[in-house]
Legacy VTK file of the C-alpha trace (Angstrom):
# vtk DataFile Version 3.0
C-alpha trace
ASCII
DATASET POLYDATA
POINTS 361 float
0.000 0.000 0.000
1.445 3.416 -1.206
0.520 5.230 2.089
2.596 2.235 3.979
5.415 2.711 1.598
5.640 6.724 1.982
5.197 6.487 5.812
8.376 3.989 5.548
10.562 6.419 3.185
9.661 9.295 5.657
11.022 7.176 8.793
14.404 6.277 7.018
14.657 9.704 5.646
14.527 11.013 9.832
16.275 7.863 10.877
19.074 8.263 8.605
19.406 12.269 9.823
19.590 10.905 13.759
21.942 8.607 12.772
24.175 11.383 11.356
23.573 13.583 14.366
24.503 10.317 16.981
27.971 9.996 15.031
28.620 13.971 15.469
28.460 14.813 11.903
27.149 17.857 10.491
23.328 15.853 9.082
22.653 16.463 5.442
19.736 16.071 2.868
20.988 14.568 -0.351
18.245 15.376 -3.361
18.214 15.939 -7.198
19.209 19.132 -7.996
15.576 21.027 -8.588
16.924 24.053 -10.987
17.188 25.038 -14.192
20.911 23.951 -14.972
19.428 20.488 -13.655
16.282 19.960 -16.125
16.641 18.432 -19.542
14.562 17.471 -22.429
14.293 14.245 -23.236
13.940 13.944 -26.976
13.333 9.930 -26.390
10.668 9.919 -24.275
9.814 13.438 -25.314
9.095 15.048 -21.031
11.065 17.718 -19.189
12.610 15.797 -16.812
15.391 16.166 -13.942
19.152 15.272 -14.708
21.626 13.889 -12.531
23.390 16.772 -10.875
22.895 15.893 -7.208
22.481 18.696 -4.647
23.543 18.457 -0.692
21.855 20.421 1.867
23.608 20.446 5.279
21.951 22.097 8.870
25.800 23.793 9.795
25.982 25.547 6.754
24.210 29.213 7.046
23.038 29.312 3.491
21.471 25.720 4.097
20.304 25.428 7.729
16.317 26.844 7.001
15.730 25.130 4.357
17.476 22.371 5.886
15.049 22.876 8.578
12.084 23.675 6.822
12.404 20.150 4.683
12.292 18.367 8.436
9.401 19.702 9.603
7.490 18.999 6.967
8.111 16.165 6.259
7.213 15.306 9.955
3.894 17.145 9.519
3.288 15.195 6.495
4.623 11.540 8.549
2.570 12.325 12.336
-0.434 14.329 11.226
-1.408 12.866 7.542
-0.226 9.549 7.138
-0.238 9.036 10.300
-3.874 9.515 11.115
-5.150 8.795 7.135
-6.319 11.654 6.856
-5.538 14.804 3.763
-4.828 18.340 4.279
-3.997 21.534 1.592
-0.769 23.294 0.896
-2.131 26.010 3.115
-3.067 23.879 6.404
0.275 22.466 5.736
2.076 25.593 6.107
-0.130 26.569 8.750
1.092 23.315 10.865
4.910 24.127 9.774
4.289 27.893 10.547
5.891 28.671 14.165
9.169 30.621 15.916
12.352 28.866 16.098
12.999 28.156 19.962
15.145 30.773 21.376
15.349 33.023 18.102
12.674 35.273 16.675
13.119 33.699 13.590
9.817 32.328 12.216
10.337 28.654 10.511
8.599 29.747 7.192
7.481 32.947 6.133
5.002 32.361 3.611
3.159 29.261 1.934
5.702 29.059 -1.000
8.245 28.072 1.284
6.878 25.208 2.818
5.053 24.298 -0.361
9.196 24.341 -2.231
9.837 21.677 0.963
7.091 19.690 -0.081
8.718 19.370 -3.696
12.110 18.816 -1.962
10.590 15.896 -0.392
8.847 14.597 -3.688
12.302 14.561 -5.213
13.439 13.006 -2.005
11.031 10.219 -1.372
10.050 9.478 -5.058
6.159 9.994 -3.621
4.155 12.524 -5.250
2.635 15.319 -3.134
-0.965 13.526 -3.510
0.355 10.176 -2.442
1.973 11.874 0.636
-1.734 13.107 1.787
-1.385 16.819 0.357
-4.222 18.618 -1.868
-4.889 21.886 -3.492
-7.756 23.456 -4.223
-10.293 21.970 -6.863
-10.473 23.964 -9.854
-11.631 21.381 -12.506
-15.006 19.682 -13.731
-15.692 17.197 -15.819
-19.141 15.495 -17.468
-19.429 12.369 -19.446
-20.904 8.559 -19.635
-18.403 7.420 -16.924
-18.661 5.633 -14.001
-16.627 6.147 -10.646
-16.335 4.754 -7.187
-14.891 7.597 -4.881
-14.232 6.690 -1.085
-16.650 4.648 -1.662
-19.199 6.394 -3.094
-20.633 5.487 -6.941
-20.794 8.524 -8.979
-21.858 8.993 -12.551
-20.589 11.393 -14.372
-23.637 11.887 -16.767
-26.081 12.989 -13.965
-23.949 16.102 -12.307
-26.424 18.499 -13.547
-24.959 22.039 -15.300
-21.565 21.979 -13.335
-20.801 19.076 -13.947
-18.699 16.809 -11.224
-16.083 18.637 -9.059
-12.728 16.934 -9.444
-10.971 16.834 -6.180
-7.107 17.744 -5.848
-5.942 13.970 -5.272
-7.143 11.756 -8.824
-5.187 8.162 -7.857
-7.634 6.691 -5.529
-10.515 7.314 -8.095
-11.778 3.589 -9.178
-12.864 3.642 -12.983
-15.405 1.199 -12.999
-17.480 1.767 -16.162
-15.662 4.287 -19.467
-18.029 4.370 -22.486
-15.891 7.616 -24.448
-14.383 7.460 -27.928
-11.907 10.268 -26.950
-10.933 12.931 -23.932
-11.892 17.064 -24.812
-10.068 19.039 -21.979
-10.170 22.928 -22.284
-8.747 25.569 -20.090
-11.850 27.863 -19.974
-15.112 26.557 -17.182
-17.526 28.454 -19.479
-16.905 26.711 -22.835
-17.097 23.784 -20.384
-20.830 25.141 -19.640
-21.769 26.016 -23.320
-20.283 22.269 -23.671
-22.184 20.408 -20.995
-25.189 22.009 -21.660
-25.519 21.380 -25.465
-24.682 17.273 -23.862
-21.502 17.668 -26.349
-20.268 14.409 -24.837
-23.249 12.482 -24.935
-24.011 12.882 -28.896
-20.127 12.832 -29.798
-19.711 10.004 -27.133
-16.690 11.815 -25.133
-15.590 13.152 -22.248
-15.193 17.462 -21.395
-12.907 17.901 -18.806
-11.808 21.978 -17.636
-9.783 24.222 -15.091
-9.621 27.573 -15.062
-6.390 28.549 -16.974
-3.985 26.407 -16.229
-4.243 22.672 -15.689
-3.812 21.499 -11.930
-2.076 18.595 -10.964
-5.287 16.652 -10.131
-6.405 17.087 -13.940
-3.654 16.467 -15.418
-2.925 12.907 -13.094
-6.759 11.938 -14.222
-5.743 12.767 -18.119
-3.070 10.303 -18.325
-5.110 7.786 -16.453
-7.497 8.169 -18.835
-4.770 8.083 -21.546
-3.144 5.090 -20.665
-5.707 2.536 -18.829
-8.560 3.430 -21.120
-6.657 3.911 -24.245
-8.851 7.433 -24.758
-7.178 10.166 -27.060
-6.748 13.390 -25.152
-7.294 16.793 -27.247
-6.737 20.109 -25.764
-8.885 23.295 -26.755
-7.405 26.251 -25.623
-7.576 30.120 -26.970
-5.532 31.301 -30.044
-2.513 32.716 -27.731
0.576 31.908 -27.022
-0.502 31.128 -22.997
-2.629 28.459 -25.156
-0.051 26.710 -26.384
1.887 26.819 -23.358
-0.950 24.933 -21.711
-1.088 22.378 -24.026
2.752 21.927 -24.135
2.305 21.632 -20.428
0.135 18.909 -20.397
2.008 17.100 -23.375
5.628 17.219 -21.970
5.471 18.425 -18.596
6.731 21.974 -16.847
10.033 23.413 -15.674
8.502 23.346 -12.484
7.579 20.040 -11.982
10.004 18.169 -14.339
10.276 15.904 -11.242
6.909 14.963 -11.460
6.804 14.496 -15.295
6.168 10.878 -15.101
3.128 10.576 -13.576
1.632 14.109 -14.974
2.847 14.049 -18.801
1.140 12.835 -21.794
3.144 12.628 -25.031
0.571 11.622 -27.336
-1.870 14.685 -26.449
-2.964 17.000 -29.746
-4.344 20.451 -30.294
-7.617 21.083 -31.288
-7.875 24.778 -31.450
-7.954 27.809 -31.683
-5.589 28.381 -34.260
-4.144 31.231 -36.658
-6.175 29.083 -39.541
-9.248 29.022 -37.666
-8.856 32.972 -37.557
-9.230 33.422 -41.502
-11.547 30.043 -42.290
-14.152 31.116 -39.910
-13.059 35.168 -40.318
-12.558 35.910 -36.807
-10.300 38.880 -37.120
-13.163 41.394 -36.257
-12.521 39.573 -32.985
-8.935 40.344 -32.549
-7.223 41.534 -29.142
-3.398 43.206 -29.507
-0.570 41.503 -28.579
1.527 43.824 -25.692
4.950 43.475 -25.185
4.301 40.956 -22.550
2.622 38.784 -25.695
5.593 39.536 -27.632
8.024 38.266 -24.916
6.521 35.279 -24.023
6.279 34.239 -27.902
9.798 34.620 -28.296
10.798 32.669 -25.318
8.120 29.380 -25.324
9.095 29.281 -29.567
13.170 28.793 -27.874
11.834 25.967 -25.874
13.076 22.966 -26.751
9.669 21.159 -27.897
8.821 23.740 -29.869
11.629 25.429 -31.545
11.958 22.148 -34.278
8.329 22.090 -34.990
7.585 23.310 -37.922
3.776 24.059 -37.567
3.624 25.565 -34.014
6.520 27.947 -35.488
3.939 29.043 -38.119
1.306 29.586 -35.522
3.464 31.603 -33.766
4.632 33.867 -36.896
1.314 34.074 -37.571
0.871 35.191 -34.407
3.235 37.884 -34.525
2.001 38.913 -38.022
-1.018 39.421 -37.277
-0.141 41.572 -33.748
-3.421 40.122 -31.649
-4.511 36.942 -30.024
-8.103 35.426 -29.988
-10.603 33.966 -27.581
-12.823 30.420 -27.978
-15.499 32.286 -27.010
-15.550 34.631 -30.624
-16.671 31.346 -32.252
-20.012 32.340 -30.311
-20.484 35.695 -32.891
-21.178 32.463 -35.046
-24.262 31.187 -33.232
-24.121 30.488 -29.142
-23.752 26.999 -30.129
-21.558 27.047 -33.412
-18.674 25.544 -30.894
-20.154 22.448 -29.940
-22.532 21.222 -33.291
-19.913 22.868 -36.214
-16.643 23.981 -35.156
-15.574 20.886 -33.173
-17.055 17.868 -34.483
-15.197 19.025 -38.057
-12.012 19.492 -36.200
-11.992 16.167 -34.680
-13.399 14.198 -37.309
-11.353 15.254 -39.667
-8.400 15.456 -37.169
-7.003 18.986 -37.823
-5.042 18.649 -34.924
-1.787 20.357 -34.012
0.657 17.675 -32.650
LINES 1 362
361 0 1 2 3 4 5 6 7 8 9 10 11 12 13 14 15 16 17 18 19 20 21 22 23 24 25 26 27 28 29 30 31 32 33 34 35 36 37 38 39 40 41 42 43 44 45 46 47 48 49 50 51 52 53 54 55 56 57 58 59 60 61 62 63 64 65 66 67 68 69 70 71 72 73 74 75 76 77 78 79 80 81 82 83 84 85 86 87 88 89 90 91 92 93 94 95 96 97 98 99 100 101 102 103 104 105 106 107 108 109 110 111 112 113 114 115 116 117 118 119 120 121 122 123 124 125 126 127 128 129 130 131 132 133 134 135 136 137 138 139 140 141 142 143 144 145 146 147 148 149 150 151 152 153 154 155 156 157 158 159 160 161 162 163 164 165 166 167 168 169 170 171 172 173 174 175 176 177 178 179 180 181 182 183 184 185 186 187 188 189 190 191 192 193 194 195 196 197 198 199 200 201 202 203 204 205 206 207 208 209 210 211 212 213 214 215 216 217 218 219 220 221 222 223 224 225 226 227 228 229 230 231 232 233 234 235 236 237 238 239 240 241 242 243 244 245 246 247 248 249 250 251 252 253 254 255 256 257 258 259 260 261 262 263 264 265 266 267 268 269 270 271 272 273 274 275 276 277 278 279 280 281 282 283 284 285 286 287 288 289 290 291 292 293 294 295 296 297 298 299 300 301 302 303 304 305 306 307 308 309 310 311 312 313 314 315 316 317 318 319 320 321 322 323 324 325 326 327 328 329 330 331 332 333 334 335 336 337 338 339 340 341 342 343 344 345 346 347 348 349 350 351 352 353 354 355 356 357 358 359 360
């Protein structure tokens, strides 16, 4: 059992830090090194993933000792008060429970959530566990409709009777039990109300699929479900995400994983995900430029750097969406497919797309 397994790493992670301490040497955290000189793309496999540059992290050395520190205690937080008990907490109860003064200092342990939250990756790296498996949430931002059924703590749901929300996908997406999947294919977009326009025209029941969406960019409970999905049902997963370059960022995100969480890109990435819109094409074949918004400099910017990135910079037809891009000086929305009827989206513009796969890989 995973939770068995985690609790054990945790103990011989402390154990092996007492044992250092007992022999009277300074006690250090050997990890992965978690920067940029450190994370590689691996053309193979194509996923950002970690290299093998190994960092060491020691309490008697000044530049080390708090984060030193701060790794401990959460990781005891995470041992005595999750797995401990069985029970799940956020990234913000788990700072809360890290949060206090250093004895005999007014020094507090962590500032702010984003320094117990970098522990928590620390430890990922350390323990090989992912943050889910080690009892740790965010916050749900997702939904997702469709003839599936689940078993959830126990509880059956069905995915085709949520109503007009649609089911509320929880932060932690490994102890979901797929028990029935009936879905030719997997539509996840970044935007909750072309999820709504979706869900109410019962796009997955006549095109037999599943909608999944966030709210900009994908969380880690999403993406975890998507390459479930992906690889134990076999289901194609196509992403439909505005004509922008923050678009195509959250695709590439989804397909080969994020600087960020390169350590995590094996049980978050999905190689074989496509585009399905918007695109620069889609801008003249449906004559959306009435619908433009400029590019600023921050547009400009970001284009440059995500066309460097190593995924993209040999691809030929994302380099043409992003030219196009810059030709035309503006970015466009999903939602201007709605000046073409409130519905256009979900009887014309996809069902085309997909059928006759004008997909972006």
């Amino acid at each position: 059992m995973a939770e068995n397994k985690s609790k054990k790493v945790l103990e011989e992670f402390g154990d092996k830090i007492v044992s250092q301490i007992k022999k009277g040497k300074n006690p250090e955290i050997e990890m992965t090194l978690r920067n940029l000189s450190n994370i590689i793309y691996d053309t193979k496999q194509k996923i950002l993933k970690l290299g093998n540059k190994i960092q060491s992290r020691s309490f008697f050395n000044l530049a080390h000792s708090k984060k030193f520190l701060q790794t401990v205690e959460v990781a005891s937080v995470i041992k005595k008060e999750l797995l401990g008990s069985g029970k799940h907490s956020s990234l913000r109860d788990v700072f809360y429970m890290v949060k206090r003064t250093i004895p005999g200092t007014n020094i507090n342990l962590v500032e702010d959530q984003t320094e117990s939250d970098k522990a928590l990756e620390d430890l990922e790296v350390i323990t090989d566990f992912s943050r889910e498996q080690l009892h740790v949430a965010a916050n749900k931002m997702g939904s997702v409709a469709g003839k599936v059924i689940i078993e959830d703590k126990g509880d059956t749901i069905d995915w085709s009777k949520m109503g007009s929300g649609g089911w509320s996908i929880p932060s932690i997406t490994d102890e979901l039990k797929f028990k029935k999947v009936s879905a030719k294919y997997v539509l996840y977009m970044e935007k909750a109300a072309v999820f709504e326009r979706l869900n109410e025209d019962k796009f997955w029941d006549k095109n037999n699929c599943i909608i999944i969406s966030s709210q900009g960019q994908t969380t880690r409970g999403i993406r975890r479900m998507l390459q479930r999905l992906y690889e134990e049902h076999n289901l194609p997963i196509y992403v439909l995400c505005d004509g922008d370059i923050y678009g195509a960022y959250i695709y590439s995100v989804i397909k080969y994983g994020s600087i960020a969480l390169a350590h995590a890109s094996g049980r978050l990435t999905i190689p074989g995900v496509k585009y399905v819109g918007i695109t620069m094409d889609d801008v003249i074949k449906y004559d959306l430029k009435k619908h433009f918004i400029k590019l600023d400099e921050k547009d400009y910017a970001r284009i440059k750097q995500v066309s460097e990135y190593a995924w993209f910079k040999n691809n030929k037809d994302w380099l043409r969406q992003f030219k196009m891009m810059k030709e035309f000086g503006a970015k466009v929305e999903i939602q201007s497919l709605t000046s073409k009827g409130i519905s256009f989206i979900s009887e014309k513009y996809l069902p085309e797309k997909i059928k006759n796969k004008e997909f972006l890989d």
